[in-house]
N, CA, C and O atoms as a Tripos MOL2 file, in Angstrom:
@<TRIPOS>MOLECULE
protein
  136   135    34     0     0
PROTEIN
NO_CHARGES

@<TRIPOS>ATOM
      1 N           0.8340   -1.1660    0.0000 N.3       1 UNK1
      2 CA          0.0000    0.0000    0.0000 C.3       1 UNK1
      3 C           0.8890    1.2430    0.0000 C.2       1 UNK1
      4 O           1.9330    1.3700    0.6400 O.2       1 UNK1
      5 N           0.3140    2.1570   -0.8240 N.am      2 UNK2
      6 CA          1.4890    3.5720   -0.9780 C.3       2 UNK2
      7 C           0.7030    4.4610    0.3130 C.2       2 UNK2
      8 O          -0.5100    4.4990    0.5170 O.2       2 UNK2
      9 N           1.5180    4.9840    0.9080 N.am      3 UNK3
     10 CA          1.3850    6.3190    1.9150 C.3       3 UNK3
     11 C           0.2900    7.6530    0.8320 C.2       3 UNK3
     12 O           0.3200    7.3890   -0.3700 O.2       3 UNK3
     13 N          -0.1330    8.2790    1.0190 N.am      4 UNK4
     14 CA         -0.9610    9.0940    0.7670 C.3       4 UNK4
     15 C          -1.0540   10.3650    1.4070 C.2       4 UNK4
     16 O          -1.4950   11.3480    0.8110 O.2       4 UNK4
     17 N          -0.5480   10.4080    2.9400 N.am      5 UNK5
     18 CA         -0.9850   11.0790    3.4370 C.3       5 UNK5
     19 C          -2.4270   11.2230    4.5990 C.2       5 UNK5
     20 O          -2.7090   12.0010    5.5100 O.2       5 UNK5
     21 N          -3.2280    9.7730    3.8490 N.am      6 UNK6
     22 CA         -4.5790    9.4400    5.2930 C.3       6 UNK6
     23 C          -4.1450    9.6900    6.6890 C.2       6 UNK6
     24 O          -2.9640    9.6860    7.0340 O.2       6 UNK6
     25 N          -4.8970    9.8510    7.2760 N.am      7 UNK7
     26 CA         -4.8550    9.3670    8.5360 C.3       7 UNK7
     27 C          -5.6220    9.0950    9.1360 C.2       7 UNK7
     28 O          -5.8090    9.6970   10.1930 O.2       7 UNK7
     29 N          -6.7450    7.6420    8.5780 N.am      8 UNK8
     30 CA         -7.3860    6.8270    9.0020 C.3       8 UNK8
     31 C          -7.8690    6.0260    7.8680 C.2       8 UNK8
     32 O          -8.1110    6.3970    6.7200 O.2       8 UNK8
     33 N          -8.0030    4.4260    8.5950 N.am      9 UNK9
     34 CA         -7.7630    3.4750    7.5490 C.3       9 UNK9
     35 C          -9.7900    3.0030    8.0990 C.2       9 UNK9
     36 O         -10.5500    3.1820    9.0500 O.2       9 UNK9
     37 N          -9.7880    2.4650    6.9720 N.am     10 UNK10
     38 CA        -11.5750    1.6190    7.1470 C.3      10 UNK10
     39 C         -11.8910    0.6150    6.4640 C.2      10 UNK10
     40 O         -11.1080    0.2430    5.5900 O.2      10 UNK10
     41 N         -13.1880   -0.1260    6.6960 N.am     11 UNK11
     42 CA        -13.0860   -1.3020    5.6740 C.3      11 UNK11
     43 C         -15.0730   -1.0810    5.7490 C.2      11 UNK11
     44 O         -15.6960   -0.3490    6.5190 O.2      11 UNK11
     45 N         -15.5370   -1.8510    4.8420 N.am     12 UNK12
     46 CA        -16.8010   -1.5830    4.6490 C.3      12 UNK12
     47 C         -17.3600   -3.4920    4.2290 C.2      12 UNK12
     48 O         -16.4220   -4.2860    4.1470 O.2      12 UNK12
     49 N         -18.4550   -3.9240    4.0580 N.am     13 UNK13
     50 CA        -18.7860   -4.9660    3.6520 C.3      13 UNK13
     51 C         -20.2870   -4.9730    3.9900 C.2      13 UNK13
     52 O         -20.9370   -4.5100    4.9280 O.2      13 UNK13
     53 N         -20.7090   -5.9080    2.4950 N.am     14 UNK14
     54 CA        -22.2520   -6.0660    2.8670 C.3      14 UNK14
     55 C         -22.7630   -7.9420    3.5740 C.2      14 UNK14
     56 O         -22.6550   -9.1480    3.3550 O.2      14 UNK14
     57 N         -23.3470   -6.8920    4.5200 N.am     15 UNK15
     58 CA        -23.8330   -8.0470    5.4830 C.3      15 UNK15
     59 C         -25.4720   -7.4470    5.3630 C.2      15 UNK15
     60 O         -25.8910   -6.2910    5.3130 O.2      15 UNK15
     61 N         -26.2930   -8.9720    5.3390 N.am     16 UNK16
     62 CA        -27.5900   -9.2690    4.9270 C.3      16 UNK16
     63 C         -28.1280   -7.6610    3.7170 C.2      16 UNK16
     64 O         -27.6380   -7.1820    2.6950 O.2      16 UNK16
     65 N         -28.8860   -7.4490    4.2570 N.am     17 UNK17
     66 CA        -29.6910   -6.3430    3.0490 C.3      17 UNK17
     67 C         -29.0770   -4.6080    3.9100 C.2      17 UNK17
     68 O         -29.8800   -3.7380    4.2470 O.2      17 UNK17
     69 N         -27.2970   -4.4640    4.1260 N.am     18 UNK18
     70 CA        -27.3160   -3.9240    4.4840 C.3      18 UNK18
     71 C         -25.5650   -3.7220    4.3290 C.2      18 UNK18
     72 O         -24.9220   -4.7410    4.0770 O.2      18 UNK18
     73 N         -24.9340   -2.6000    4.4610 N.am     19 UNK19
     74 CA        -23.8220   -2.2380    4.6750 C.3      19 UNK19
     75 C         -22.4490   -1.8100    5.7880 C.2      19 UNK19
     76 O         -22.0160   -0.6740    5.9830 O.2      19 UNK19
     77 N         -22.0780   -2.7880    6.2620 N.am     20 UNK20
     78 CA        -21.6650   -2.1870    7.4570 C.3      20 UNK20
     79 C         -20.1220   -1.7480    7.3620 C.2      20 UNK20
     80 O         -19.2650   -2.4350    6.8060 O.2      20 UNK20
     81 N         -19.9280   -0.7340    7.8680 N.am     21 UNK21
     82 CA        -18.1760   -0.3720    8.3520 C.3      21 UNK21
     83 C         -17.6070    0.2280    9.5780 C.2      21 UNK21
     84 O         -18.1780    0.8310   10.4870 O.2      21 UNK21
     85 N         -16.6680    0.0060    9.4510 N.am     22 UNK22
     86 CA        -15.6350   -0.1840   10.4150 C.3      22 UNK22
     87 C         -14.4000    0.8570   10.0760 C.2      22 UNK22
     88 O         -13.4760    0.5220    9.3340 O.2      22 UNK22
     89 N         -14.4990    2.4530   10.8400 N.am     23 UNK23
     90 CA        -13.1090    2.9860   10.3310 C.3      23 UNK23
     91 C         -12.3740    3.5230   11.8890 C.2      23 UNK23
     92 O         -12.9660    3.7140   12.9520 O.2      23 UNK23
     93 N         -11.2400    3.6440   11.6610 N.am     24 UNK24
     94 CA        -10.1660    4.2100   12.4800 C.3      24 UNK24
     95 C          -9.5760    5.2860   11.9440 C.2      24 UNK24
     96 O          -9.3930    5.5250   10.7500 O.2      24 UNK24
     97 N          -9.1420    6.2460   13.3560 N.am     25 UNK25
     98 CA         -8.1960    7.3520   13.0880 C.3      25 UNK25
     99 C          -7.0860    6.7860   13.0180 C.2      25 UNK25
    100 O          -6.9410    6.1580   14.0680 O.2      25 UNK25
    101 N          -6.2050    6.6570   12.3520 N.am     26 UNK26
    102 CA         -4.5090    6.4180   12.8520 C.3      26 UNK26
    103 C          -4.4080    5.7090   11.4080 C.2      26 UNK26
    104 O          -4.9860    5.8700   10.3330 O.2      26 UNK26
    105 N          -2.9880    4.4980   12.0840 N.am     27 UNK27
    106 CA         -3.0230    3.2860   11.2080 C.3      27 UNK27
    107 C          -3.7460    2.2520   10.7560 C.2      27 UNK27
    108 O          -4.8430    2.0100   11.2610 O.2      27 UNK27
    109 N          -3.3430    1.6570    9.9550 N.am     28 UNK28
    110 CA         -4.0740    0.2120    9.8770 C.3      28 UNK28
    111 C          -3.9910   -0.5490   11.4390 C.2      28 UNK28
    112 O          -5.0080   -1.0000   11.9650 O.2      28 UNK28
    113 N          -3.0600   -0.6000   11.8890 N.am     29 UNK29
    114 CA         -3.3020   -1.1260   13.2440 C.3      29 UNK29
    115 C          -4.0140   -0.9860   13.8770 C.2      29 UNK29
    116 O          -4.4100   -1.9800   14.4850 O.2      29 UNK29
    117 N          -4.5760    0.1900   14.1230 N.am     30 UNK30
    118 CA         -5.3260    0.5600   15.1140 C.3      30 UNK30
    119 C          -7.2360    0.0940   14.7650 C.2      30 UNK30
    120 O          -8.2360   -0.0490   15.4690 O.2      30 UNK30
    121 N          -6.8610   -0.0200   13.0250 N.am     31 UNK31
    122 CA         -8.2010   -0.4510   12.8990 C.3      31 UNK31
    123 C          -8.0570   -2.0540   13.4200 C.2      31 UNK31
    124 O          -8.9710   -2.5110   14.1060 O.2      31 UNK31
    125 N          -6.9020   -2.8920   13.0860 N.am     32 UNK32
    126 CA         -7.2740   -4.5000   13.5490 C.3      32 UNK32
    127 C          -7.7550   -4.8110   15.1020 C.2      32 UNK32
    128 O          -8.5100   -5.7170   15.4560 O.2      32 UNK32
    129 N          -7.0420   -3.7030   16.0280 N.am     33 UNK33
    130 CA         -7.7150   -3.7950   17.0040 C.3      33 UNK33
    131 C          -8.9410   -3.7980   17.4350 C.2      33 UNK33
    132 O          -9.3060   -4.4120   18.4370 O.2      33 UNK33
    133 N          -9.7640   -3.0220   16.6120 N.am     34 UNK34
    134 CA        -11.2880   -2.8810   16.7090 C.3      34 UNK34
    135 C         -11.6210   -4.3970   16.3810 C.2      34 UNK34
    136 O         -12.7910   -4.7780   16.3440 O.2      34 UNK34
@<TRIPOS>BOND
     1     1     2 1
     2     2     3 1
     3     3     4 2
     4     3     5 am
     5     5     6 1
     6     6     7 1
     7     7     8 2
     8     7     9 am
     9     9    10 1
    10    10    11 1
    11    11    12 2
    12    11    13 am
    13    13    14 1
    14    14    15 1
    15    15    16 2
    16    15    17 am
    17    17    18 1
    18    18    19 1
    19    19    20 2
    20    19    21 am
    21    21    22 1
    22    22    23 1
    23    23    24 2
    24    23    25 am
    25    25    26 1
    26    26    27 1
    27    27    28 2
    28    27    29 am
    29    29    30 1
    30    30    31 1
    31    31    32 2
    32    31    33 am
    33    33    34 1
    34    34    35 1
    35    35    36 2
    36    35    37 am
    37    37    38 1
    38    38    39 1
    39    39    40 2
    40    39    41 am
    41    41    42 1
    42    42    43 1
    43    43    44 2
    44    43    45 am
    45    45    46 1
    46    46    47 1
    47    47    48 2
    48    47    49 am
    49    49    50 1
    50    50    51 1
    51    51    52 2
    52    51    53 am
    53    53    54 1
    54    54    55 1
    55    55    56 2
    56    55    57 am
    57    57    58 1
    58    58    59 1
    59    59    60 2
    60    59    61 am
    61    61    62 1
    62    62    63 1
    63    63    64 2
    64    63    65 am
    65    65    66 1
    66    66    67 1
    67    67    68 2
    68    67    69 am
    69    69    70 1
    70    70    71 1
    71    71    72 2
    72    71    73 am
    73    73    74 1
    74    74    75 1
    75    75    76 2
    76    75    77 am
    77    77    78 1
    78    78    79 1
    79    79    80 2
    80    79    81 am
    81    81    82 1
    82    82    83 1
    83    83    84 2
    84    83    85 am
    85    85    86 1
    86    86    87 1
    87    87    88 2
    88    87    89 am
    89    89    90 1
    90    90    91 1
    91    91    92 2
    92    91    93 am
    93    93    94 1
    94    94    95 1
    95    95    96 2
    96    95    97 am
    97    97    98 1
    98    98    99 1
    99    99   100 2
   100    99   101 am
   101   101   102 1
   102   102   103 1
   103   103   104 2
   104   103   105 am
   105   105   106 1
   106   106   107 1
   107   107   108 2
   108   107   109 am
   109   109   110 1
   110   110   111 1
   111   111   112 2
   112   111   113 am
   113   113   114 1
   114   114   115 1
   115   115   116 2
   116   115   117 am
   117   117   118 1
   118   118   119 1
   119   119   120 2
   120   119   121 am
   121   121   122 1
   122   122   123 1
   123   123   124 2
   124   123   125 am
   125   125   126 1
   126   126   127 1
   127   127   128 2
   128   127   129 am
   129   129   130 1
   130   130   131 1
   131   131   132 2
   132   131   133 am
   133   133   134 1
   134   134   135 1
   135   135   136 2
@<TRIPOS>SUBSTRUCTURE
     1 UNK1         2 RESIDUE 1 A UNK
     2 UNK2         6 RESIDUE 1 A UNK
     3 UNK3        10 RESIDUE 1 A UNK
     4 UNK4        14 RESIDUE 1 A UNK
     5 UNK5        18 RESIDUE 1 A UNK
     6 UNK6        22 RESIDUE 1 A UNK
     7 UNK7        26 RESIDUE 1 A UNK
     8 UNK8        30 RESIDUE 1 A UNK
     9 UNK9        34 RESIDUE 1 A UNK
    10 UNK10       38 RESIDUE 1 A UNK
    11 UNK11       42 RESIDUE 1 A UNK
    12 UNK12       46 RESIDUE 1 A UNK
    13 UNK13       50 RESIDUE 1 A UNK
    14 UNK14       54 RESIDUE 1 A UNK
    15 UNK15       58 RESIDUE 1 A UNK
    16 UNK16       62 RESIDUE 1 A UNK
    17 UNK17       66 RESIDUE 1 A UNK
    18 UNK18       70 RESIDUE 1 A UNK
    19 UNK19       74 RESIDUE 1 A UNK
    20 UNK20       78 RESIDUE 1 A UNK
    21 UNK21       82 RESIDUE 1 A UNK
    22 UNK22       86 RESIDUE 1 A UNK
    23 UNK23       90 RESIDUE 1 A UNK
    24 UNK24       94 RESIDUE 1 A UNK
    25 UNK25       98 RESIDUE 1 A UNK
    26 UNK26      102 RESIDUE 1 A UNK
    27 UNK27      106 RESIDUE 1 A UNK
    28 UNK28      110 RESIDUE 1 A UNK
    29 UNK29      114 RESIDUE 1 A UNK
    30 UNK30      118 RESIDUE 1 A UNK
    31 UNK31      122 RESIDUE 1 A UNK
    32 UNK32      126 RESIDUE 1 A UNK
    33 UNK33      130 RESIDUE 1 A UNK
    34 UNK34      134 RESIDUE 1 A UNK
C-alpha cells in the first residue's frame, strides 16, 4: 500500500440487506484492534 498522506484506515462490507463499516483514526493497526 502507498502512503498518501490518510490518517485513518476503514473497511466496509455487505452483510444481509445492508452495509456495514468499520473505520479508524490512525493506522491500519489501530483499525485490527477494533
Amino acid at each position: 500500500m502507498e502512503y498518501r498522506g490518510y490518517d485513518s484506515a476503514g473497511i466496509a462490507m455487505h452483510v444481509e440487506n445492508d452495509v456495514a463499516h468499520l473505520r479508524a483514526l490512525g493506522k491500519v493497526a489501530l483499525l485490527e484492534e477494533k
